[in-house]
N, CA, C and O of each residue as an XYZ file, in Angstrom:
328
protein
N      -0.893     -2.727    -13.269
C      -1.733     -2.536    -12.110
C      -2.638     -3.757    -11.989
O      -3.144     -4.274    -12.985
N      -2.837     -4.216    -10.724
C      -4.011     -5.159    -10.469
C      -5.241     -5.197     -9.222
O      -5.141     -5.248     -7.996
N      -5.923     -5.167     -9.750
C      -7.379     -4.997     -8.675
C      -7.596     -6.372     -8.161
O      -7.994     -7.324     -8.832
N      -7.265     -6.377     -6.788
C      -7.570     -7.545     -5.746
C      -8.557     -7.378     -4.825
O      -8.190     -6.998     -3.713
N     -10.085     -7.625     -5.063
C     -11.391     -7.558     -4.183
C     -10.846     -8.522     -3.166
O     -10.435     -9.661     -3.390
N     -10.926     -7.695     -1.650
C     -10.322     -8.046     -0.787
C     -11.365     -9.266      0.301
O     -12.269     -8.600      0.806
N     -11.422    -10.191      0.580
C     -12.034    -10.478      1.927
C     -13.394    -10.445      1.558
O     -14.222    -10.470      2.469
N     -13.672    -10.407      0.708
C     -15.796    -10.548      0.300
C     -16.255    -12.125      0.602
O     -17.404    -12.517      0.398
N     -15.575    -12.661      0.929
C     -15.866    -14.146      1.683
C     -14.784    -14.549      2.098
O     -13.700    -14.196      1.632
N     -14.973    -15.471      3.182
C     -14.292    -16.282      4.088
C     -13.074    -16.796      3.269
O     -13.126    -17.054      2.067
N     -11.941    -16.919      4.076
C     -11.093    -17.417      3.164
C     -10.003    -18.303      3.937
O      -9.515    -18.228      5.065
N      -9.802    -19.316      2.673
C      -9.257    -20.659      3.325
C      -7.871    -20.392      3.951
O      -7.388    -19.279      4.155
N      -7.217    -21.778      4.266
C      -5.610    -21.763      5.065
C      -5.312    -21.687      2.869
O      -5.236    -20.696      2.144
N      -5.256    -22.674      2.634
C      -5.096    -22.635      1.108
C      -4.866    -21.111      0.310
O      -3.840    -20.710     -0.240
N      -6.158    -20.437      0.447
C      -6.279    -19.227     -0.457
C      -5.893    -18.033      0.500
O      -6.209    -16.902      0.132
N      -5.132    -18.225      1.889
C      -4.365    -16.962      2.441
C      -2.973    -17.476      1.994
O      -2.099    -16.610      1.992
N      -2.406    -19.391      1.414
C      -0.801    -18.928      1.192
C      -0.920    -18.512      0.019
O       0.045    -17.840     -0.345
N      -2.228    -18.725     -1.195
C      -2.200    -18.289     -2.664
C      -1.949    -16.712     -1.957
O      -0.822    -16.218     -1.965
N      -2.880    -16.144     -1.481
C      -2.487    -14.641     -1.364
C      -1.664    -13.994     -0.835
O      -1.681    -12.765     -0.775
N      -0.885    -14.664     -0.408
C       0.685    -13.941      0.337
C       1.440    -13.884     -0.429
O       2.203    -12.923     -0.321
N       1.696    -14.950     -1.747
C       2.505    -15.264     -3.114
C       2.019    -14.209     -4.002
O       2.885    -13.554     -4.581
N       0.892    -13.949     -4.197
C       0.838    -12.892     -5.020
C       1.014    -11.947     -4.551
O       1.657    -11.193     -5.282
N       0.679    -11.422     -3.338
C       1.268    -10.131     -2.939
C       2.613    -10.234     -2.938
O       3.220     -9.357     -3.554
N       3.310    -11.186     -2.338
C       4.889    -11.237     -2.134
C       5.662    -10.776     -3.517
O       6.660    -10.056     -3.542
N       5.148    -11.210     -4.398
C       5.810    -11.337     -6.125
C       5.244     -9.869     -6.620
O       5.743     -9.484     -7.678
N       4.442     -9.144     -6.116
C       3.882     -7.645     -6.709
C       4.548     -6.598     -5.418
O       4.167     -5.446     -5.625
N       5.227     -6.675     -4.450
C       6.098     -5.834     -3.514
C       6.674     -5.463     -3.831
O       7.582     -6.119     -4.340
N       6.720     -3.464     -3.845
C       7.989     -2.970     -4.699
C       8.039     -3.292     -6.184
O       8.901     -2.655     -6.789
N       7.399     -4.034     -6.823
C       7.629     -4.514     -7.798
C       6.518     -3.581     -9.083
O       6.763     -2.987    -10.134
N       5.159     -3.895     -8.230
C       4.102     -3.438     -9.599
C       2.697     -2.636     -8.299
O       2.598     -2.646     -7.072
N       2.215     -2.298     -8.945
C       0.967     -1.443     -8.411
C      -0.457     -2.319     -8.376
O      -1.036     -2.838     -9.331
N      -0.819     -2.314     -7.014
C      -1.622     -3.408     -6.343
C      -2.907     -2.251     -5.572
O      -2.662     -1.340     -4.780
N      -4.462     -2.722     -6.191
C      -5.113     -1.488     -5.303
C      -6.060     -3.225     -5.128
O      -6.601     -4.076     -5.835
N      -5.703     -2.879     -3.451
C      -6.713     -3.721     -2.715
C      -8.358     -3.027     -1.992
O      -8.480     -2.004     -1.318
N      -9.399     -3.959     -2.409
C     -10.330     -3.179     -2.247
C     -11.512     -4.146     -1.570
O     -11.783     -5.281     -1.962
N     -12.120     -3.479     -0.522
C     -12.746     -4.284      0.299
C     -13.770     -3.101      1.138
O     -13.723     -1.920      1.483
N     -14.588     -4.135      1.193
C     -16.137     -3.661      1.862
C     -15.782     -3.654      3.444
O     -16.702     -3.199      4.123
N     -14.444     -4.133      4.292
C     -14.817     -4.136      5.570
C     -13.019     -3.138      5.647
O     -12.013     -3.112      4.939
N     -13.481     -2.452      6.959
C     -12.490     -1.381      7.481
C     -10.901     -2.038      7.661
O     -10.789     -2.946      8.485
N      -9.734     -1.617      6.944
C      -8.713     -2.047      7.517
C      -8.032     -2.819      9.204
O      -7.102     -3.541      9.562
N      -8.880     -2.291      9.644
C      -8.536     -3.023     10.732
C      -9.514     -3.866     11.418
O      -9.818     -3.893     12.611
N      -9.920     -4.503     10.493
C     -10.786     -5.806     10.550
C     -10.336     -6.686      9.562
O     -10.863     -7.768      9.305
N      -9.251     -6.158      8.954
C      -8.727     -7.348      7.777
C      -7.958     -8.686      8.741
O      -7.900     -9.873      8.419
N      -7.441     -8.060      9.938
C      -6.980     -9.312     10.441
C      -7.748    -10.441     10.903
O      -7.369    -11.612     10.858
N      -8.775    -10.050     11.319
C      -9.921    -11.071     11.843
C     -10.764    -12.174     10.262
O     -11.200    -13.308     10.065
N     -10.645    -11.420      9.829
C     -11.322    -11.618      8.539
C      -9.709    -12.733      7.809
O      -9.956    -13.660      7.038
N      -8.841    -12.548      8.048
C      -7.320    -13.524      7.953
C      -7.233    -14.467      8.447
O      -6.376    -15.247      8.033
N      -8.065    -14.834      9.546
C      -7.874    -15.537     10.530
C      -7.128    -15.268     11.729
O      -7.113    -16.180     12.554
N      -6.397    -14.025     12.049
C      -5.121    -14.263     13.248
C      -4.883    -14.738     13.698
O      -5.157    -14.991     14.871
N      -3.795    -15.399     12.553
C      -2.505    -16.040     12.653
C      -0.969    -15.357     12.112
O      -0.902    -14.152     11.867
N      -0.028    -16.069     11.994
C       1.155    -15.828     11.593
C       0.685    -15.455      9.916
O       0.825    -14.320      9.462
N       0.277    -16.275      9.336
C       0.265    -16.036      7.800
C      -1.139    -14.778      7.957
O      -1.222    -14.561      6.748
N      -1.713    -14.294      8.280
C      -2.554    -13.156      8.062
C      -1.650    -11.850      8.590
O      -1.572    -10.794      7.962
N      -1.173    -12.044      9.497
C      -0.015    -10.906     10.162
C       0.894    -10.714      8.831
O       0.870     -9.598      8.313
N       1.710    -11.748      8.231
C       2.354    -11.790      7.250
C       2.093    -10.855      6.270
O       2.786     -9.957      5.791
N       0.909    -11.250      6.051
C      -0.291    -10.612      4.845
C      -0.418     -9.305      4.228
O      -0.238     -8.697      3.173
N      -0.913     -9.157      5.703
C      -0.781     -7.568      6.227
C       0.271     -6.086      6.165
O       0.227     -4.916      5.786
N       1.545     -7.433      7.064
C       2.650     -6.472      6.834
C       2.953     -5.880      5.796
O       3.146     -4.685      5.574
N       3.016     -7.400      4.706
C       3.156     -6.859      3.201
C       2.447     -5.649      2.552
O       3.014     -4.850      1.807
N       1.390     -5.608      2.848
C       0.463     -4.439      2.551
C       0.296     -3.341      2.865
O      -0.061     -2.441      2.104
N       0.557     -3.224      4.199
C       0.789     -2.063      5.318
C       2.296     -1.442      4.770
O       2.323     -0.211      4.795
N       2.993     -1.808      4.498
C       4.569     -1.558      4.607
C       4.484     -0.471      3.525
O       5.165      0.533      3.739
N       3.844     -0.506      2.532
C       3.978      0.325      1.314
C       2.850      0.225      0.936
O       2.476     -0.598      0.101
N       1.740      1.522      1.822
C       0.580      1.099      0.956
C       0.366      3.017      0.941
O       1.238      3.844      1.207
N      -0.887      3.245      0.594
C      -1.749      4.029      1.015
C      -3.169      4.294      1.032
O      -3.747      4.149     -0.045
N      -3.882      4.670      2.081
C      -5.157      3.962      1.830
C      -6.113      5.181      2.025
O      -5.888      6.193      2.689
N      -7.197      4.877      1.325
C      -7.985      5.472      0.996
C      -9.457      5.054      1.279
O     -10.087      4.303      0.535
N      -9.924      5.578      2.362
C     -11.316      5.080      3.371
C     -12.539      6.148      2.463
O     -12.444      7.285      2.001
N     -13.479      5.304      2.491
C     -15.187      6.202      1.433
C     -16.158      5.822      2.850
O     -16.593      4.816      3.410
N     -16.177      6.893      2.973
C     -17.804      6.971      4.399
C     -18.763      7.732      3.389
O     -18.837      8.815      2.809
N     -19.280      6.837      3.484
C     -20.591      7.442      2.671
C     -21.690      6.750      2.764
O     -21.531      5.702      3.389
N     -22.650      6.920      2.415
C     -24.181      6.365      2.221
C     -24.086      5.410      1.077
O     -23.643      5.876      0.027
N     -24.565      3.644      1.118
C     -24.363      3.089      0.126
C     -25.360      3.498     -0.848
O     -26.447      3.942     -0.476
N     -24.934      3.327     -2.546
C     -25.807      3.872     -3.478
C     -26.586      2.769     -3.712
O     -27.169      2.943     -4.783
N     -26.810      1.947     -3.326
C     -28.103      0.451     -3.620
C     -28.832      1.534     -2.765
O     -29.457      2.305     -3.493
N     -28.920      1.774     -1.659
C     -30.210      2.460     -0.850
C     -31.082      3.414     -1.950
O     -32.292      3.390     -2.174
N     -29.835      4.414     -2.664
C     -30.639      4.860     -3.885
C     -31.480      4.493     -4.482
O     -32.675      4.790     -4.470
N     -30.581      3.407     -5.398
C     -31.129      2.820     -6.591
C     -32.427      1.681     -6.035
O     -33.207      1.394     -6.943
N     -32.620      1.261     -5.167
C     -33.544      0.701     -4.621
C     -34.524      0.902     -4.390
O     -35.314      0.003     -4.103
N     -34.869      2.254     -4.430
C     -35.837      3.262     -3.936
C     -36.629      3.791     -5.390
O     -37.760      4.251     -5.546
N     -35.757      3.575     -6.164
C     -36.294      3.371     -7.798
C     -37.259      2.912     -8.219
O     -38.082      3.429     -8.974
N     -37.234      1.346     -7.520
C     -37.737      0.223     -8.582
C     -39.536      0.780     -8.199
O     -40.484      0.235     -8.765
């Protein structure tokens, strides 16, 4: 299994073909939990939309399943601490 923090900063032409290779080589192959602070369907904007973010995507979309948390962030908690 591998944990890929998704999109938490901007990301280059460079580090979307690194990430199409690793997803491409873990398809069908091994267990991939992608995890990210912004809603699935803002991953494309956040790709750039283009051909290689569409790419990206497909790969991910094709065999995924996803799992959305609406909730209240817990820093608001713990913040309220100090």
């Amino acid at each position: 299994m591998y944990l890929l923090s998704l999109l938490l900063t901007p990301i280059s032409e460079c580090e979307r073909y690194d990430l199409l290779e690793v997803i491409q080589s873990r398809t069908d192959k091994k267990s991939t939990i992608y995890c990210s602070q912004w809603a699935p369907e803002g991953w494309l904007g956040k790709l750039s939309d283009g051909p290689l973010a569409y790419t990206i995507l497909d790969r991910i979309r094709t065999s995924s399943y996803s799992i959305l948390l609406k909730c209240r962030s817990l820093r608001e908690d713990y913040s309220k601490i100090k």
